[in-house]
Backbone as a chain_set.jsonl record, in Angstrom:
{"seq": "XXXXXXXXXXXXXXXXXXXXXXXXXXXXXXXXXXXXXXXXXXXXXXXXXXXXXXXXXXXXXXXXXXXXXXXXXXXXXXXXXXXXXXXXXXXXXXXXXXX", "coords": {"N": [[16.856, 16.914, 1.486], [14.968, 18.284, -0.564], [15.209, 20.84, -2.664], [14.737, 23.097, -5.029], [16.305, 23.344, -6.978], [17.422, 20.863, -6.846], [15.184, 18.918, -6.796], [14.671, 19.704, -9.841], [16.647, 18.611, -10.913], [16.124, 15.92, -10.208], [14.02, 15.432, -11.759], [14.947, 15.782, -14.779], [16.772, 13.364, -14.559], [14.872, 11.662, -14.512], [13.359, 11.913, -16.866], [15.52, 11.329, -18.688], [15.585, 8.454, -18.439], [13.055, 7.365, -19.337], [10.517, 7.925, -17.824], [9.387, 10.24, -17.327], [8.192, 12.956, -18.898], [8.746, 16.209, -20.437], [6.698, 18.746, -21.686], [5.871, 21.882, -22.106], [5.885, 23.449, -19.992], [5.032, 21.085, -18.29], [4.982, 17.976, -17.035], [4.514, 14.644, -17.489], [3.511, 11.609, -17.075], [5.405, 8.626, -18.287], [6.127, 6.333, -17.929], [5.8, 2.508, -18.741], [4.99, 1.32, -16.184], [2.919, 1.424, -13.918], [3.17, 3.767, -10.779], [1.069, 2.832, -8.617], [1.037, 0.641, -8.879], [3.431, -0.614, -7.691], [2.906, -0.41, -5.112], [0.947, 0.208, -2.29], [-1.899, 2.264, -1.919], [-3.233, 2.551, 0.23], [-1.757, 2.334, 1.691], [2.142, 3.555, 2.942], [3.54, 1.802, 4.169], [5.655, -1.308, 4.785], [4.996, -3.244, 6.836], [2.576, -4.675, 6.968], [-0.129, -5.928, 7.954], [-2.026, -8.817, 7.149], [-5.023, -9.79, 6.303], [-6.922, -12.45, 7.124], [-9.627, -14.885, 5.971], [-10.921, -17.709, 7.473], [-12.977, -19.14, 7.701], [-14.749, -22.379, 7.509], [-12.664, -23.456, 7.589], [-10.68, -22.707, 5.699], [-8.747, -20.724, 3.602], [-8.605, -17.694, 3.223], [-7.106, -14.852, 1.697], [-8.519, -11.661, 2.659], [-8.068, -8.738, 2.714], [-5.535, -6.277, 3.133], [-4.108, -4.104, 6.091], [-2.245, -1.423, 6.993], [0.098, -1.219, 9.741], [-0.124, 0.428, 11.747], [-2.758, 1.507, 11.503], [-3.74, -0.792, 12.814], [-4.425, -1.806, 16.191], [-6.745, 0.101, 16.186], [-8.298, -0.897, 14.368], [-8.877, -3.885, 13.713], [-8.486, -5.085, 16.042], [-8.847, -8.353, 18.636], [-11.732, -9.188, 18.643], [-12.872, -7.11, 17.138], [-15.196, -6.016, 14.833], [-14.729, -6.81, 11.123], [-15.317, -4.921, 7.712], [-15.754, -6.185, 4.485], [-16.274, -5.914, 1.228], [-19.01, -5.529, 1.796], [-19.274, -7.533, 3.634], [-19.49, -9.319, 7.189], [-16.948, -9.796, 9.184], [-15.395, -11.269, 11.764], [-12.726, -10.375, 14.174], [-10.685, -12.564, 15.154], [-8.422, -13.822, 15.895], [-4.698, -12.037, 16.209], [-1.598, -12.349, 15.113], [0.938, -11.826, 15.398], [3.76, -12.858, 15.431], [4.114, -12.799, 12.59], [4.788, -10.956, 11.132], [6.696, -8.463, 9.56], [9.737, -7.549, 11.035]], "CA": [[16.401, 18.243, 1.099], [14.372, 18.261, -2.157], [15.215, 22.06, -2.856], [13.911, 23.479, -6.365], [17.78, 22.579, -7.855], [17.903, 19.056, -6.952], [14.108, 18.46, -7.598], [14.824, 19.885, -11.442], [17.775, 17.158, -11.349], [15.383, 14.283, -10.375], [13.267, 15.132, -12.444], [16.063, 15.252, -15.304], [16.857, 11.997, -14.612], [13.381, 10.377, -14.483], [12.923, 12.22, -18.053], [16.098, 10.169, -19.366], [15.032, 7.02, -17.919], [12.204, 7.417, -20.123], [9.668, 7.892, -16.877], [8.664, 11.236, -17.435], [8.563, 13.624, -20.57], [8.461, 17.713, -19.892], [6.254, 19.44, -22.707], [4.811, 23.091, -22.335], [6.153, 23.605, -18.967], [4.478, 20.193, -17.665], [5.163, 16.993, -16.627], [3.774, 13.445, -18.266], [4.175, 9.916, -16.519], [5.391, 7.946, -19.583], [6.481, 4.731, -18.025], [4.598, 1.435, -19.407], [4.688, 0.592, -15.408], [2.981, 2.662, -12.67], [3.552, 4.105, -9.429], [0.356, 1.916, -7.715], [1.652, -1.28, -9.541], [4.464, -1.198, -6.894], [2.656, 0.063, -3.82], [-0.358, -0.123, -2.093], [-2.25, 3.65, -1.897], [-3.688, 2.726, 1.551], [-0.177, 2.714, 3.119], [2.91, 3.265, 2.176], [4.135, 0.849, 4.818], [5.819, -2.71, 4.494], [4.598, -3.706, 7.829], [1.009, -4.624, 6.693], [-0.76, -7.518, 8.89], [-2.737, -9.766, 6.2], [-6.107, -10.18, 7.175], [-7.381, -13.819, 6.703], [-11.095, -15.517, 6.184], [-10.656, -19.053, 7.705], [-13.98, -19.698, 7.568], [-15.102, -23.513, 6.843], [-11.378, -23.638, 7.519], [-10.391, -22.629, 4.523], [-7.431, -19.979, 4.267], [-8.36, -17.166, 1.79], [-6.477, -13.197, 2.369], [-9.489, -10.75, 2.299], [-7.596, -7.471, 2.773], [-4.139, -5.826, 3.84], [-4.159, -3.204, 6.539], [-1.349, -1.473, 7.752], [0.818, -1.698, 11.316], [-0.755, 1.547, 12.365], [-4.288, 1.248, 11.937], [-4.471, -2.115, 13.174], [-4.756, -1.415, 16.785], [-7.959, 0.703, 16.375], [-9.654, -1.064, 13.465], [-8.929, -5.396, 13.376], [-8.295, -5.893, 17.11], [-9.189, -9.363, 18.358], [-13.233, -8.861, 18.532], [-13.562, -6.295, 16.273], [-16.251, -6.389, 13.217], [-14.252, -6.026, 9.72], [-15.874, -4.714, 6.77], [-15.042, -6.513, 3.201], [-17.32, -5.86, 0.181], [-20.42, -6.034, 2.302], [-19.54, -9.052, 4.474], [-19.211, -8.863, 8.145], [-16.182, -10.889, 9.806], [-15.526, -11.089, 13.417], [-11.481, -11.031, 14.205], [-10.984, -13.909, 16.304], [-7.125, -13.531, 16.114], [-4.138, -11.493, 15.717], [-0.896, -13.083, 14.657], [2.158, -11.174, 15.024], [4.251, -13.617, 14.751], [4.334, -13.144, 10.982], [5.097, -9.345, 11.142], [8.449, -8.267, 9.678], [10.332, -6.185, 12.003]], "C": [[16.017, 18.222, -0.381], [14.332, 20.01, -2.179], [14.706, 22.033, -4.607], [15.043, 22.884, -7.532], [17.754, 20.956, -7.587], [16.574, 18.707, -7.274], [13.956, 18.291, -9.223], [15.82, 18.344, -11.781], [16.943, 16.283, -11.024], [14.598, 13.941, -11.001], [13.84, 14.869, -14.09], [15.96, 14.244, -15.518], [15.65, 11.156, -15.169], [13.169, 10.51, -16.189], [13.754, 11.333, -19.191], [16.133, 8.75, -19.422], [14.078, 6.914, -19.133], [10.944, 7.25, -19.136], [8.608, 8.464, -17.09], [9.187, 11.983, -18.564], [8.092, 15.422, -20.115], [8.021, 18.053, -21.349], [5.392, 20.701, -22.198], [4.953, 23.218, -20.921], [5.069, 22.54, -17.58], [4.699, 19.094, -18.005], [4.681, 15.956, -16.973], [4.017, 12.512, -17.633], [4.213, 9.518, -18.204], [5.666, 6.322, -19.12], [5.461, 3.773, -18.045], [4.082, 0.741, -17.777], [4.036, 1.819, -14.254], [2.443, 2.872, -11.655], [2.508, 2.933, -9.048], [0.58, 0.553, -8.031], [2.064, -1.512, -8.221], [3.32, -0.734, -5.196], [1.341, 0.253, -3.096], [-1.116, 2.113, -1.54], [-2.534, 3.488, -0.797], [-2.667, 2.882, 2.168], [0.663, 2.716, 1.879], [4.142, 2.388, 2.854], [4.295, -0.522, 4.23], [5.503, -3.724, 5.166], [2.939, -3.969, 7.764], [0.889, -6.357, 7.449], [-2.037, -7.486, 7.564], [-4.156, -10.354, 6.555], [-7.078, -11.289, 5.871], [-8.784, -14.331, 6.442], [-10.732, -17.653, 6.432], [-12.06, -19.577, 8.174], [-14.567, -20.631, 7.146], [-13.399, -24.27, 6.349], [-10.2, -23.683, 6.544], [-9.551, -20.968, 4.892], [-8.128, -18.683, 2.873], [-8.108, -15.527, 2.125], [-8.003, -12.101, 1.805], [-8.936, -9.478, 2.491], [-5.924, -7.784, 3.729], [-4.849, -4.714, 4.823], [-2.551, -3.002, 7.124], [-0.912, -0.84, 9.396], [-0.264, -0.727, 12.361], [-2.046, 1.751, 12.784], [-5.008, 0.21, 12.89], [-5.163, -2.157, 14.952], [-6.289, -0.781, 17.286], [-8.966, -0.083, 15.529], [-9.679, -3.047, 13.023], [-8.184, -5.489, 14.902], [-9.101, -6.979, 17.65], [-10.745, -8.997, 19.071], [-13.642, -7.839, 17.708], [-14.087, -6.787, 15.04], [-15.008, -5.763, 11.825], [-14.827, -6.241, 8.649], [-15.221, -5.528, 5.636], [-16.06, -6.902, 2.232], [-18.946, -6.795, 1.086], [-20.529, -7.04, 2.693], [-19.049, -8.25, 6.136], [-18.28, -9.914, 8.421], [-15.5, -10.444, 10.826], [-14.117, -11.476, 13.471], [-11.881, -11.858, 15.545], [-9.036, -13.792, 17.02], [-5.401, -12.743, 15.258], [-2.787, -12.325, 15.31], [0.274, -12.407, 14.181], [3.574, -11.658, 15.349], [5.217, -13.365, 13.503], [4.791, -11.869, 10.62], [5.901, -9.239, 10.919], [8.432, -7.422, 10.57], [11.07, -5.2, 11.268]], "O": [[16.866, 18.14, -1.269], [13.328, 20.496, -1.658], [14.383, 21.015, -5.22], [14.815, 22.24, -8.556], [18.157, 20.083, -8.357], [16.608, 17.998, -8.28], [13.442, 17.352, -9.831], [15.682, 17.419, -12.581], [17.004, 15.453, -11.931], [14.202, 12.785, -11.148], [13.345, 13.93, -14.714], [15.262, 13.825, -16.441], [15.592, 10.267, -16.019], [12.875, 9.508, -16.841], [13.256, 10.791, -20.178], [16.624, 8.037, -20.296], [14.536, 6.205, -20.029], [10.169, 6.386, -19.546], [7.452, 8.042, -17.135], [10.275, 11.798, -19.109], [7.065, 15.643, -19.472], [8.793, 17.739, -22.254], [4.219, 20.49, -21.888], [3.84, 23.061, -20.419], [4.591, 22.924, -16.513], [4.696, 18.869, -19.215], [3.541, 16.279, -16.64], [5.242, 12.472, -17.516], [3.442, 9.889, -19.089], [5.451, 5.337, -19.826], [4.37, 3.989, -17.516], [3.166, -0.08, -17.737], [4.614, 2.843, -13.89], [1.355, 2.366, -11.378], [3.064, 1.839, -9.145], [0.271, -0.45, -7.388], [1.467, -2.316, -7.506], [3.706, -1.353, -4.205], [0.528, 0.599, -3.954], [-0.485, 2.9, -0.835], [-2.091, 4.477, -0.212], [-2.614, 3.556, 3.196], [0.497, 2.353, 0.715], [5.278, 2.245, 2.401], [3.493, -0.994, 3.426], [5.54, -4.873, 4.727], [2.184, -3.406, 8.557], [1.54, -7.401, 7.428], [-2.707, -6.532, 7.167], [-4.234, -11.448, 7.114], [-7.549, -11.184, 4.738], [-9.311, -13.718, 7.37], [-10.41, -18.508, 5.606], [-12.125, -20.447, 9.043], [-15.241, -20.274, 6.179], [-13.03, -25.043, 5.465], [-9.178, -24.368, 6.537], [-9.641, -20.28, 5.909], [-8.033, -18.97, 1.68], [-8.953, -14.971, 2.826], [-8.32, -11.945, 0.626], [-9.941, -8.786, 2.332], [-5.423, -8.667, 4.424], [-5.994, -4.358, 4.545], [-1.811, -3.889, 7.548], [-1.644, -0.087, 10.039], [-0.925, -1.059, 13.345], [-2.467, 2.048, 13.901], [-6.101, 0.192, 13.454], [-6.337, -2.513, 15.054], [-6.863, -1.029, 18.347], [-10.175, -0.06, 15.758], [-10.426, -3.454, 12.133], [-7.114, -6.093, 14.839], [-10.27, -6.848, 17.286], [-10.693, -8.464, 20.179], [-14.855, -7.683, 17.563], [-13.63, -7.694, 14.344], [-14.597, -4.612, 11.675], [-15.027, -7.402, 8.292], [-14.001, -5.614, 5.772], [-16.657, -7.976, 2.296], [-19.536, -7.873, 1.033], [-21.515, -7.732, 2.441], [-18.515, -7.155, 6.312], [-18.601, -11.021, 7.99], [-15.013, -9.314, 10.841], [-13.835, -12.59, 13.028], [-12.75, -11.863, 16.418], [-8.621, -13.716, 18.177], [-5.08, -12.899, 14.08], [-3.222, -13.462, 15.122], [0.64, -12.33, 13.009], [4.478, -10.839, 15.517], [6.422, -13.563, 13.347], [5.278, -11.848, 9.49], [6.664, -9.747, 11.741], [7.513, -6.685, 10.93], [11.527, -4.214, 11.846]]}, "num_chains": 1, "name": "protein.A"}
């Protein structure tokens, strides 16, 4: 329950951390590290399948997608987009998937 009292306290905290700074009834990120460093904006899943180019048999990661999408948008024949290339999945590989 993030109610309006315990939100004020986390935010508190974050302000002594040295995270965030409250001036003029608003809020500042201050930390030297941030939020998208740690996390990917397309998901906020840990379950991301790694999508490969093994083309000329060579191994190189051209995108993440995650668990959810994958189904509809890198099943094995589907076309995937990556900076204006076309690549044809050939295979899935779950396997490698944490649980």
């Amino acid at each position: 329950d993030f109610g309006t009292k315990k939100l004020w306290d986390v935010l508190e905290y974050l302000e002594k951390e040295g995270v965030l700074h409250y001036v003029k009834k608003k809020w500042y990120w201050m930390s030297e590290a941030y939020p998208t460093e740690e996390i990917s904006l397309r998901s906020a899943s840990v379950d991301n399948f790694v999508i490969i180019d093994t083309t000329d048999q060579q191994e190189q990661v051209i995108g993440e997608m995650d668990k959810a999408s994958v189904p509809t948008l890198i099943y094995e024949g589907a076309i995937y987009l990556h900076e204006g290339e076309q690549y044809a999945i050939h295979k899935l590989d779950y396997l490698f998937l944490p649980r």
